[in-house]
Structures are given as structure tokens and as C-alpha cells.
PDB file as gemmi writes it, atoms N, CA and C in Angstrom:
CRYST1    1.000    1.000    1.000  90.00  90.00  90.00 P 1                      
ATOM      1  N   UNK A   1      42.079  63.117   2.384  1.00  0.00           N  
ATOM      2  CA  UNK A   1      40.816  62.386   2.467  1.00  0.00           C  
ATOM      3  C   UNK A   1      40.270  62.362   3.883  1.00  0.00           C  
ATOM      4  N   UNK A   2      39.245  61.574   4.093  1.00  0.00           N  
ATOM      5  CA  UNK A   2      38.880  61.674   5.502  1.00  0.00           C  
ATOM      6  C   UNK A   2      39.433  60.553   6.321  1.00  0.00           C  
ATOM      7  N   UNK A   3      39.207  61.406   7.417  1.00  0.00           N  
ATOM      8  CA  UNK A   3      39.826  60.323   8.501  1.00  0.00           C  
ATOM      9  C   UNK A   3      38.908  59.208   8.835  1.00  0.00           C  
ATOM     10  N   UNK A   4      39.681  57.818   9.275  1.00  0.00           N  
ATOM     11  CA  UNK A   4      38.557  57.103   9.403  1.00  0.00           C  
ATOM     12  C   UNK A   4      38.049  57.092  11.069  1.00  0.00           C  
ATOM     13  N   UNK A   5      36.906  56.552  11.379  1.00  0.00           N  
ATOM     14  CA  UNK A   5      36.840  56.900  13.012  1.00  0.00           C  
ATOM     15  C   UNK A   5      37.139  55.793  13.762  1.00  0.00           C  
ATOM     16  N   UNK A   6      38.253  55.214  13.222  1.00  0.00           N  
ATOM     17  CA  UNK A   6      38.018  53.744  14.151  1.00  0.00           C  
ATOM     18  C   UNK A   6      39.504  53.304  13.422  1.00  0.00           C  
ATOM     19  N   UNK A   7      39.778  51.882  13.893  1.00  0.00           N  
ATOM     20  CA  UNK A   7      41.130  51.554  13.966  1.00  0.00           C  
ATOM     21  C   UNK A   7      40.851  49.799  13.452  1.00  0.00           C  
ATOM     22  N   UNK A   8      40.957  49.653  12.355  1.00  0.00           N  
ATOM     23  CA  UNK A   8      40.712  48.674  11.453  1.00  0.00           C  
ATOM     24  C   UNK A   8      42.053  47.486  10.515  1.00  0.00           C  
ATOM     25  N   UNK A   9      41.765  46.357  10.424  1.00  0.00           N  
ATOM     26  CA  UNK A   9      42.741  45.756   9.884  1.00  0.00           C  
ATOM     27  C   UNK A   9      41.787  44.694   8.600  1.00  0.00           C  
ATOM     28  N   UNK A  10      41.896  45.023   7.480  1.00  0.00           N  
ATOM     29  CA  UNK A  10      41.005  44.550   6.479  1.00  0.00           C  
ATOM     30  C   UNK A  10      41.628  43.119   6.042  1.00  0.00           C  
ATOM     31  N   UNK A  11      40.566  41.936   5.650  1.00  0.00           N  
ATOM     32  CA  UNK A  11      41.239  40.852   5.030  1.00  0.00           C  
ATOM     33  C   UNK A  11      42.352  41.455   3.931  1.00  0.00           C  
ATOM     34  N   UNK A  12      43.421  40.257   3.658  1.00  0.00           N  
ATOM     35  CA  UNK A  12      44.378  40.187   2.386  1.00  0.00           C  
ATOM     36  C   UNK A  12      43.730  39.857   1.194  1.00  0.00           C  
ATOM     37  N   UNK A  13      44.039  40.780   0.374  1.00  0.00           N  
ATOM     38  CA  UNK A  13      43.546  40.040  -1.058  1.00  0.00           C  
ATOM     39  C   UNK A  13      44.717  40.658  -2.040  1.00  0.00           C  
ATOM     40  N   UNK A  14      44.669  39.827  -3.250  1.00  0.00           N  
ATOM     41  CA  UNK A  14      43.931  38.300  -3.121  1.00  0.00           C  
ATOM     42  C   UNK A  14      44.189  37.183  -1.627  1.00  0.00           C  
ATOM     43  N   UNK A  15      43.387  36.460  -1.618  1.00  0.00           N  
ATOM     44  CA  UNK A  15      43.911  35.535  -0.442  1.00  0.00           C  
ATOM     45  C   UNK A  15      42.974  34.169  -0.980  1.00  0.00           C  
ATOM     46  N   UNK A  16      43.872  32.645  -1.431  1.00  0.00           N  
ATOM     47  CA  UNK A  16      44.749  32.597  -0.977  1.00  0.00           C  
ATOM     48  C   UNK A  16      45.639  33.762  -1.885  1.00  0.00           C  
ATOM     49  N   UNK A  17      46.830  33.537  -1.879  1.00  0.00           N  
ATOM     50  CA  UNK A  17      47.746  34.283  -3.127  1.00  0.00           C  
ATOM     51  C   UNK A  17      49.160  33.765  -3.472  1.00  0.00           C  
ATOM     52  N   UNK A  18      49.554  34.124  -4.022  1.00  0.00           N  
ATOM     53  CA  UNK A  18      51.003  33.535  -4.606  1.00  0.00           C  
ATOM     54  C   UNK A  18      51.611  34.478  -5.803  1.00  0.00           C  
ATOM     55  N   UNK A  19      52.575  35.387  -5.174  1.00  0.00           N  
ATOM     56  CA  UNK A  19      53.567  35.492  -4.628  1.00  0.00           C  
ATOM     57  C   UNK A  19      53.360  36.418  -3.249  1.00  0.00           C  
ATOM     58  N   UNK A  20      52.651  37.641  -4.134  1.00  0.00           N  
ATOM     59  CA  UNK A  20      52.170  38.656  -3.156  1.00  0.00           C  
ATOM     60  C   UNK A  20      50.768  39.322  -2.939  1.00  0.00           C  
ATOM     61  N   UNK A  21      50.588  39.908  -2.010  1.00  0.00           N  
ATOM     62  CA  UNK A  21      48.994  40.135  -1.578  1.00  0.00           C  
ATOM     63  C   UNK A  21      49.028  41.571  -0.870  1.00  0.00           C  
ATOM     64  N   UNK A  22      48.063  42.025  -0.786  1.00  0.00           N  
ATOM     65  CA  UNK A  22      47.821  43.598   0.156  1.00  0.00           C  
ATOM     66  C   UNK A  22      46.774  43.479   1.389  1.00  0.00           C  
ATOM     67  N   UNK A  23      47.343  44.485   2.125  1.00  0.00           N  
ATOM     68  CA  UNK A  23      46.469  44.274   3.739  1.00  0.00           C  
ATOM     69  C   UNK A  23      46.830  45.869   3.302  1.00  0.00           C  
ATOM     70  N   UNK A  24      45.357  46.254   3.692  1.00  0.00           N  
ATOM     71  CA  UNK A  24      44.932  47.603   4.134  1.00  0.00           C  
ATOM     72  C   UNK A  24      44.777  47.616   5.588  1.00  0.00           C  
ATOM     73  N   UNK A  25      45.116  49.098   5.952  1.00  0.00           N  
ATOM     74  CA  UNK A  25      44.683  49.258   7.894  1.00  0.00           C  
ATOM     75  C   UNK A  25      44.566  50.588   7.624  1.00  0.00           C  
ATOM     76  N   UNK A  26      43.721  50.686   9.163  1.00  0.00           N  
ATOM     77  CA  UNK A  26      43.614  52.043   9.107  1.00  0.00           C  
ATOM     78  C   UNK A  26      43.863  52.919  10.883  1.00  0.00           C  
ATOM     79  N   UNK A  27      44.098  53.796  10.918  1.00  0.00           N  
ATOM     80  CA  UNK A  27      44.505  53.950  12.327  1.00  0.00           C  
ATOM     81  C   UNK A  27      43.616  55.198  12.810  1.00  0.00           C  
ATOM     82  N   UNK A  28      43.170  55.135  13.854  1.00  0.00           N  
ATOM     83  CA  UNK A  28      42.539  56.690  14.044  1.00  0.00           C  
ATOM     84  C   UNK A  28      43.495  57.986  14.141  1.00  0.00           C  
ATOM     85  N   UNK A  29      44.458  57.452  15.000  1.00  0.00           N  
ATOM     86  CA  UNK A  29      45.646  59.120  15.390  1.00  0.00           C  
ATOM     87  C   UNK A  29      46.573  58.507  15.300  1.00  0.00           C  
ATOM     88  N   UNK A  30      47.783  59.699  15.562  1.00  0.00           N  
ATOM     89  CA  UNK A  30      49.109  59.518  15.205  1.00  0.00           C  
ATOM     90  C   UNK A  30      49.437  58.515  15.865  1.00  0.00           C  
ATOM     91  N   UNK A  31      50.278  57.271  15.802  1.00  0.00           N  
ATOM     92  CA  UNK A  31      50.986  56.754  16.866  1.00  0.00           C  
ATOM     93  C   UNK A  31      51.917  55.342  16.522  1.00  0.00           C  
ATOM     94  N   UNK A  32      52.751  54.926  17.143  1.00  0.00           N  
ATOM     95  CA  UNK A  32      53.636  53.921  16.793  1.00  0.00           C  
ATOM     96  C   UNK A  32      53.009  52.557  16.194  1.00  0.00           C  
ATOM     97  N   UNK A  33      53.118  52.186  15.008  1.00  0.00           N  
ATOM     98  CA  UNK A  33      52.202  51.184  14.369  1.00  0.00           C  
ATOM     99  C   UNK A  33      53.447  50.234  14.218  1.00  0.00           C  
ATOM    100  N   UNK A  34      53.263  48.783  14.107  1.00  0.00           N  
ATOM    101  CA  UNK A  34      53.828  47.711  13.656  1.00  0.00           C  
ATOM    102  C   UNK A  34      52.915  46.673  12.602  1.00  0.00           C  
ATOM    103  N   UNK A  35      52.815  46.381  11.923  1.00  0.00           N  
ATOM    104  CA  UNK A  35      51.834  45.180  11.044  1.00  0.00           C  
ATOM    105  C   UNK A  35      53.313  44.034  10.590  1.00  0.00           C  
ATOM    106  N   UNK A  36      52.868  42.988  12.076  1.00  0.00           N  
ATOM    107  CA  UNK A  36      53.684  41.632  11.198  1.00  0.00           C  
ATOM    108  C   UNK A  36      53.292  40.488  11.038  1.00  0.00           C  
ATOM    109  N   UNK A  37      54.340  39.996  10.514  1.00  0.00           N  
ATOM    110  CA  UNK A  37      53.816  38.624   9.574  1.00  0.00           C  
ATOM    111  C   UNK A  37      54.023  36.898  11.133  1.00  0.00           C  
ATOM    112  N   UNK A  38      53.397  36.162  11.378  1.00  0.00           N  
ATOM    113  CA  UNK A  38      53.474  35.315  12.308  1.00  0.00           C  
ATOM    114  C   UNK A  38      53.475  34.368  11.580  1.00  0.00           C  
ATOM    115  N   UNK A  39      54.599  32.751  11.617  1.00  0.00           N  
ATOM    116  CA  UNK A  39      53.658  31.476  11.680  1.00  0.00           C  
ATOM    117  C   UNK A  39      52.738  30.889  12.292  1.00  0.00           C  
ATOM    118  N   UNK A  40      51.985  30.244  11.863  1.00  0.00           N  
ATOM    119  CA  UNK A  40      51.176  29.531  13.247  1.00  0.00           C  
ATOM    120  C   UNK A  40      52.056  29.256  14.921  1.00  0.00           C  
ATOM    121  N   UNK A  41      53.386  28.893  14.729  1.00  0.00           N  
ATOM    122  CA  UNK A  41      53.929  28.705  16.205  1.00  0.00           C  
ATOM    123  C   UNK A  41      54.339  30.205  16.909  1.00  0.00           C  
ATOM    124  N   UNK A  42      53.628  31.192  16.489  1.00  0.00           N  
ATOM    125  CA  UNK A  42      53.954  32.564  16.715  1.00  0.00           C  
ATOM    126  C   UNK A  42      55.480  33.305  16.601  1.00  0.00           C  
ATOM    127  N   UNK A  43      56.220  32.703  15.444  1.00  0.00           N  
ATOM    128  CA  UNK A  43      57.185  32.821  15.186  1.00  0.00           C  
ATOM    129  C   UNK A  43      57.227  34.181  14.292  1.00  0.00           C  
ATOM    130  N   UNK A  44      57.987  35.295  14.194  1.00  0.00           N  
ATOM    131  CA  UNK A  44      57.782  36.558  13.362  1.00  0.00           C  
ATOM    132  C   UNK A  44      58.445  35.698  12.127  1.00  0.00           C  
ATOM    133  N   UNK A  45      57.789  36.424  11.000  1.00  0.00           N  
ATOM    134  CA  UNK A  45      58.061  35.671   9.626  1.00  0.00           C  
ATOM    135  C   UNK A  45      58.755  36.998   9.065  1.00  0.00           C  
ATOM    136  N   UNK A  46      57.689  37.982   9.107  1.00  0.00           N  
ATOM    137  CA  UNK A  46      58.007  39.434   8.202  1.00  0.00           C  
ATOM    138  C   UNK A  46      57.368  40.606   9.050  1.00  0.00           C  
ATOM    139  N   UNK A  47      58.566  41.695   9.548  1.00  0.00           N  
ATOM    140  CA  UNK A  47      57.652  42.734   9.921  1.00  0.00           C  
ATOM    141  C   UNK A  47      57.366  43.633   8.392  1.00  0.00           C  
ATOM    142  N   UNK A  48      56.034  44.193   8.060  1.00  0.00           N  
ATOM    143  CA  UNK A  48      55.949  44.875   6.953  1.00  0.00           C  
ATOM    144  C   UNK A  48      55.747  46.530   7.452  1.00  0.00           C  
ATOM    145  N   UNK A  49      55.540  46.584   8.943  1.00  0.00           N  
ATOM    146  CA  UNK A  49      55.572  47.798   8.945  1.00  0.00           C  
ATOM    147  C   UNK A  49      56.281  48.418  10.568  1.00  0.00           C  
ATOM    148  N   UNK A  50      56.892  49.482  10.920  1.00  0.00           N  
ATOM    149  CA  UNK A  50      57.279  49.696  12.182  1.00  0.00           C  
ATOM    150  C   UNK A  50      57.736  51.209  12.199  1.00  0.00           C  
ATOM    151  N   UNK A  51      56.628  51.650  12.393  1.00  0.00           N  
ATOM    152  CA  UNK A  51      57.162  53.285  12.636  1.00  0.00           C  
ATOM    153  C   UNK A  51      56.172  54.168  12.926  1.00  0.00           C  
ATOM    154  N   UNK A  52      55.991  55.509  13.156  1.00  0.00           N  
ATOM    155  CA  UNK A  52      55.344  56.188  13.595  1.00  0.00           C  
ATOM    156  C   UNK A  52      54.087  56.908  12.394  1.00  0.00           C  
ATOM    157  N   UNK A  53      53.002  56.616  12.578  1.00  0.00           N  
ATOM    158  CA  UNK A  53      52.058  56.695  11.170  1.00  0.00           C  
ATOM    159  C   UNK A  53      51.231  57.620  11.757  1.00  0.00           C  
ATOM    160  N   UNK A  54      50.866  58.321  10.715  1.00  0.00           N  
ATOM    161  CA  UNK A  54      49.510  59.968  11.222  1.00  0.00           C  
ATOM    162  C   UNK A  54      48.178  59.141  11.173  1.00  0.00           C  
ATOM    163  N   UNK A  55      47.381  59.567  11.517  1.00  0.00           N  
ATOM    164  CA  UNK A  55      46.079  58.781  11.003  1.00  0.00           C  
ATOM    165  C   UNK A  55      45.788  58.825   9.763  1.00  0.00           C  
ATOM    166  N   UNK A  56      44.945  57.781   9.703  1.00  0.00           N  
ATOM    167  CA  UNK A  56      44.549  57.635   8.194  1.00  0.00           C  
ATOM    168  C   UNK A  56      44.310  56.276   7.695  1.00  0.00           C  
ATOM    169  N   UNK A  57      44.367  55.786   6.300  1.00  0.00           N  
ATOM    170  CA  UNK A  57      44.490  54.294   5.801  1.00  0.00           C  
ATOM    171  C   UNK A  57      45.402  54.301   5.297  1.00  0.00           C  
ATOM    172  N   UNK A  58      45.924  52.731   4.907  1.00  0.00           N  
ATOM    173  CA  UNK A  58      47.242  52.274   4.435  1.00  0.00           C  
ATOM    174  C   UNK A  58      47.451  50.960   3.327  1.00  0.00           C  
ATOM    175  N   UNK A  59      47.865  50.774   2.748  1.00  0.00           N  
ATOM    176  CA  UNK A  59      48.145  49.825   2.108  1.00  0.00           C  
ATOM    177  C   UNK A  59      49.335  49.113   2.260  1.00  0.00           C  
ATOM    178  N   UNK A  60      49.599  48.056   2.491  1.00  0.00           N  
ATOM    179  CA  UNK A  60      51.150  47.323   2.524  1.00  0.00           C  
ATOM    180  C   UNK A  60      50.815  46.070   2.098  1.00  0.00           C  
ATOM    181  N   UNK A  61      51.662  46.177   1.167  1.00  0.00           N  
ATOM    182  CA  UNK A  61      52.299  44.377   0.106  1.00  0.00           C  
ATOM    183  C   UNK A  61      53.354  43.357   1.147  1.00  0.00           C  
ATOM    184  N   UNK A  62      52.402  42.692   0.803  1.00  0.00           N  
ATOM    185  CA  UNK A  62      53.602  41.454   1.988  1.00  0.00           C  
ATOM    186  C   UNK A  62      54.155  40.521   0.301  1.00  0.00           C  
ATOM    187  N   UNK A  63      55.154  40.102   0.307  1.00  0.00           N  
ATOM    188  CA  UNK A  63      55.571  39.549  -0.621  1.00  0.00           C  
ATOM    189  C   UNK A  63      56.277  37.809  -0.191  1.00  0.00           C  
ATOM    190  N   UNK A  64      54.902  36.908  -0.442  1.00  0.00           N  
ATOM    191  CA  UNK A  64      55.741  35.794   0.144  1.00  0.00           C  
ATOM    192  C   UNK A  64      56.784  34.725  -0.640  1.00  0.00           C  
ATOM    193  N   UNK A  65      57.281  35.858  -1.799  1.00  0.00           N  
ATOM    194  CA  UNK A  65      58.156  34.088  -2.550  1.00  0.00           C  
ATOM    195  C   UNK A  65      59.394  33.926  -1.719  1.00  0.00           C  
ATOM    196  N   UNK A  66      59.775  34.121  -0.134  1.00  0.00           N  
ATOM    197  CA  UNK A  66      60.819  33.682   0.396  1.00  0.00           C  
ATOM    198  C   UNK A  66      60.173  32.735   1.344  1.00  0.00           C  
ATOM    199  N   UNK A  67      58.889  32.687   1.661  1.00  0.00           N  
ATOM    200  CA  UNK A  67      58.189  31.868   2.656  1.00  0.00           C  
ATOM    201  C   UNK A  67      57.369  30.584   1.623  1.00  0.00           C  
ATOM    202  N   UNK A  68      57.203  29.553   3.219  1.00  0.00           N  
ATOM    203  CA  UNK A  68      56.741  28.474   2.527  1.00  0.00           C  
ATOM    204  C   UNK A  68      55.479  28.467   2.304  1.00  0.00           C  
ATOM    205  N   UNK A  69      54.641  27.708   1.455  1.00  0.00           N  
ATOM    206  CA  UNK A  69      53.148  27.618   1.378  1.00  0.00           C  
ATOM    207  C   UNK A  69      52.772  27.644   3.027  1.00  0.00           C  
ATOM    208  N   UNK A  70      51.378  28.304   3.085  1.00  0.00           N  
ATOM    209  CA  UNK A  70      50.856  27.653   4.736  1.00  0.00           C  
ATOM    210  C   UNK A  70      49.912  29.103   4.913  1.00  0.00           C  
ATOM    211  N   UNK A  71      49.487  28.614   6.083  1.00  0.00           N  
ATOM    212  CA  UNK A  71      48.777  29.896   6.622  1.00  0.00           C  
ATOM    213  C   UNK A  71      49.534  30.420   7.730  1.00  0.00           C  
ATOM    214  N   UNK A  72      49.403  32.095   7.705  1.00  0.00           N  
ATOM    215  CA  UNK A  72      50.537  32.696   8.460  1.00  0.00           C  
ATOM    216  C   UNK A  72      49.037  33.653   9.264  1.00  0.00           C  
ATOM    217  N   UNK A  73      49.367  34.596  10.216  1.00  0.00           N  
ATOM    218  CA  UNK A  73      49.083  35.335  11.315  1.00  0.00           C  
ATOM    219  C   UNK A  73      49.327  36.219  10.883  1.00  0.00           C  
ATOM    220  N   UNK A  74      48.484  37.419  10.782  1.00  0.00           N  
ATOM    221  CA  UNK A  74      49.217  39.342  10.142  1.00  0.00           C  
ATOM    222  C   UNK A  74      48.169  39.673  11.647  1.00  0.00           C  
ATOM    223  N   UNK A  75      49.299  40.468  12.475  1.00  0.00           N  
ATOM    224  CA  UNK A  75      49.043  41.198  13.842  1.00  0.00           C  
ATOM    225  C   UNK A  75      49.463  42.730  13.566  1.00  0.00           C  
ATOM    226  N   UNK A  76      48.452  43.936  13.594  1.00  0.00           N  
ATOM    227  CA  UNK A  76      48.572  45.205  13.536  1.00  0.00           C  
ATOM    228  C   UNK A  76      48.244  45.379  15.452  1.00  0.00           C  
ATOM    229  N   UNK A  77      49.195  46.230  15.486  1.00  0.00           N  
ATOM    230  CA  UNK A  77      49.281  47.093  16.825  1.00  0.00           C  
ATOM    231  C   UNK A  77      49.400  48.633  16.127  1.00  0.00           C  
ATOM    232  N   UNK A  78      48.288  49.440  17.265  1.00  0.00           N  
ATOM    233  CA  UNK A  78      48.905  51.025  17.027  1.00  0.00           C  
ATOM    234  C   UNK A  78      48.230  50.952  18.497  1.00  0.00           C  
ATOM    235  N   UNK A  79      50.101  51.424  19.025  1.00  0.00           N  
ATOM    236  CA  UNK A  79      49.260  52.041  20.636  1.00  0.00           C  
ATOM    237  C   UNK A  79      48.900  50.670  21.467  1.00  0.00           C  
ATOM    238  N   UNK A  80      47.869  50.764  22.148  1.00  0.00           N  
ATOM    239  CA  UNK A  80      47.117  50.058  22.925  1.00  0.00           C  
ATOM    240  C   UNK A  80      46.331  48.567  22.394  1.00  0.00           C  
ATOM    241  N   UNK A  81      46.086  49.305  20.994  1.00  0.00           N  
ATOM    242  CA  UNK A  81      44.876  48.571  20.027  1.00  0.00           C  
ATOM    243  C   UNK A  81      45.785  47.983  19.138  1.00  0.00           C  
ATOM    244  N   UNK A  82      45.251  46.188  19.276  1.00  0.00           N  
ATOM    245  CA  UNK A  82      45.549  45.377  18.385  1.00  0.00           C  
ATOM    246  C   UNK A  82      45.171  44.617  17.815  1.00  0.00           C  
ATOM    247  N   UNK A  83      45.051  43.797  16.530  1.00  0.00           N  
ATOM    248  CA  UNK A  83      44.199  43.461  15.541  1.00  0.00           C  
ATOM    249  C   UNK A  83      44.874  42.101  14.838  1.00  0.00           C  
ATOM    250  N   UNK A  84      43.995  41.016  14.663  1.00  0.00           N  
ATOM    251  CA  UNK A  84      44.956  39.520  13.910  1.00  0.00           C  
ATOM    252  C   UNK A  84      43.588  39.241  12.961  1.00  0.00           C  
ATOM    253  N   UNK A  85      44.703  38.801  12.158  1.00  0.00           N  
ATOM    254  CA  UNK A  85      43.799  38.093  10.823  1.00  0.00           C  
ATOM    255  C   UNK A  85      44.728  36.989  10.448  1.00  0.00           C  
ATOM    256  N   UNK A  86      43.807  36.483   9.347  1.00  0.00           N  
ATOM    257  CA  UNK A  86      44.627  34.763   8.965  1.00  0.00           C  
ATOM    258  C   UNK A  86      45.057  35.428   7.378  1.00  0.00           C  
ATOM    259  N   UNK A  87      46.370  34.855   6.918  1.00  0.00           N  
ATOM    260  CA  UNK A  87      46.533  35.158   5.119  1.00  0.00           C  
ATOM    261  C   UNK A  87      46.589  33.347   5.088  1.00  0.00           C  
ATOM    262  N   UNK A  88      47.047  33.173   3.926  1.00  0.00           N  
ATOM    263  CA  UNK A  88      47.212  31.783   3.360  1.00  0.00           C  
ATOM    264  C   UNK A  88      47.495  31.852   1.946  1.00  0.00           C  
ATOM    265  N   UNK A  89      49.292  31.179   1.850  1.00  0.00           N  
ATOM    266  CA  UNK A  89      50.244  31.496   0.897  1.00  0.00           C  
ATOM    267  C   UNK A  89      49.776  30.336  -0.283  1.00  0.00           C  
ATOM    268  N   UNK A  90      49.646  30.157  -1.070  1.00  0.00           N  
ATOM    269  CA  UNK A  90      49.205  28.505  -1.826  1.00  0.00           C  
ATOM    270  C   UNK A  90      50.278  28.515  -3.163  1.00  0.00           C  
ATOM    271  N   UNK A  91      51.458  28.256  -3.518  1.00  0.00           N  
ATOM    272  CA  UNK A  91      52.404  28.056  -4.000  1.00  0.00           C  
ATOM    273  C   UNK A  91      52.184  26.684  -5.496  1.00  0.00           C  
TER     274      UNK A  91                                                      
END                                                                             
């Protein structure tokens, strides 16, 4: 498919959600990506992703039935460029 031209981190949906939800990203070029999960006290909850990705888009399922209700922090890094959004678990 095509590449996208830019380096993007899309809301979760569903959001809120309960159990699990999807975050799309997208990266321009190859390079070391991480997408993780934060509490509000910037505590890592869940890394969902950590490795070396080609460009392109992505899909990843965060699955929260081990976490508590609340709103959590999803932080994508590729490279240089980094990206935060809010999820919110409702149990």
C-alpha cells in the first residue's frame, strides 16, 4: 500500500473500552519504534510495541483486563519523533 508521509498516532477505539481496544500508528521510515502504555504518575503499565518497524501503518491491541479502570497515557516514539494520547479503561 502506500506509504504514509508523516508520522502519526491515531485515537483508541473503541475508547472508553473494556477489555480491549486498538491504536493505529503510522511511521514514515524504517526505524526503532516503541508504543507504551503509562499511568497518569508516568509509571509504564504495558509496552505493546519495541522493535525495529519499515514504514508504513500499524495496528496494535492493548488488552486491559489485567489493569485497573482509569485513564492511562499511550506514548509512540520512532527515532526522534514522539507522540501521546489519552485511552480510558471503564470496567
Amino acid at each position: 500500500g502506500e506509504l504514509p508521509n508523516g508520522f502519526s498516532l491515531s485515537q483508541n477505539y473503541p475508547n472508553p473500552f473494556n477489555p480491549s481496544t486498538t491504536i493505529e500508528f503510522a511511521i514514515p521510515k524504517n526505524d526503532f519504534v516503541t508504543l507504551k502504555v503509562y499511568d497518569l504518575l508516568g509509571r509504564e503499565v504495558s509496552t505493546l510495541v519495541s522493535e525495529n518497524l519499515n514504514a508504513g501503518s500499524y495496528k496494535v491491541r492493548f488488552d486491559g483486563a489485567l489493569h485497573a479502570s482509569g485513564v492511562y497515557l499511550y506514548k509512540l516514539k520512532a527515532g526522534s519523533l514522539s507522540m501521546i494520547k489519552k485511552l480510558s479503561l471503564v470496567k
